[in-house]
C-alpha positions, -999 to +999 in steps of 0.1 A: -288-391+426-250-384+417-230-405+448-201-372+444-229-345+453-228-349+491-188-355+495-183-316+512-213-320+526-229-294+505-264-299+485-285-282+507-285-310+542-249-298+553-230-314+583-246-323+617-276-296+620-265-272+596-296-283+574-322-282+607-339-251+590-350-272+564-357-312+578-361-323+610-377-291+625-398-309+649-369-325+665-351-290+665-379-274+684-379-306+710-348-305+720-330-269+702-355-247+706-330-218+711-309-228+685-317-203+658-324-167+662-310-137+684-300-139+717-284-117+745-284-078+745-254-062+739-246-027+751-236+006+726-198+008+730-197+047+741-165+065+733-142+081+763-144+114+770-109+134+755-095+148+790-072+167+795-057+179+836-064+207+849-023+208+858-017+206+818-040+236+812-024+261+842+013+248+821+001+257+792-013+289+799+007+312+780+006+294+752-033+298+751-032+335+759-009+340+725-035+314+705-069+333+721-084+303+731-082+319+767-086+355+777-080+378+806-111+389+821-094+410+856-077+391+880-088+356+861-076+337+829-114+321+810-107+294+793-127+273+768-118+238+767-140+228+742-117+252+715-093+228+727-115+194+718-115+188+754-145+170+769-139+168+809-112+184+831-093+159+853-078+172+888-040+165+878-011+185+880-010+216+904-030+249+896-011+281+903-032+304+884-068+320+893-092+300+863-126+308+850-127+274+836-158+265+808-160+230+801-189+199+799-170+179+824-152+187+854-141+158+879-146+170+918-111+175+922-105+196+892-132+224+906-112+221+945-078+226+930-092+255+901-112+267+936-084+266+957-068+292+934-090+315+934-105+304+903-143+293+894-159+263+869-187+272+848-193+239+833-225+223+822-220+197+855-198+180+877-191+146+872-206+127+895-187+098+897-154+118+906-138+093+887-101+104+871-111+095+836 
């Protein structure tokens, strides 16, 4: 054959094991035998929640009132977080006002403080890891 051919090591055998697929498969399965195919697992990257505190919403109030994403109903202020794009409620910030707060996620000290006011959660469930975030 043409001496040039094999210079970059192309011509179907390749460098070092790059052509095992094709010859010396018996030595490959003696001593590679995990050398081709998939291996390992890896997990689905899961986005994070968007958050939001619960101190940021009881700031902010006002501003929602005017924009109807929350409403008076009596002596508390409902608010919808998820009109907001807000996934979980974080316990952050102080809370001053009495909140009916409806949201997927609330951490445990989100509910205390929105409790502690005088205020109730109606939320789909608690996180359970009371993590902040």
């Amino acid at each position: 054959g043409c001496a040039k051919r094999g210079r970059g090591s192309g011509e179907k055998g390749g460098k070092g094991w790059s052509g095992g697929h094709k010859q010396k498969w018996s030595y490959i399965l003696k001593y590679f035998p995990d050398h081709f195919g998939k291996h390992g697992f890896v997990p689905v990257e899961r986005p994070e929640p968007v958050a939001i505190n619960v101190g940021e919403i009881d700031e902010r109030i006002e501003e929602l009132l005017e924009k109807g994403i929350a409403e008076r109903k009596g002596e508390r202020i409902a608010v919808d977080v998820t009109k907001l794009g807000v996934e979980k409620v974080l316990g952050g910030g102080k809370v001053e006002h009495a909140l009916e707060l409806k949201a997927p996620y609330v951490t445990e000290l989100a509910r205390a403080k929105i409790e502690g006011a005088g205020g109730l959660v109606i939320g789909e469930s608690a996180d359970e890891s009371g993590s902040e975030a």
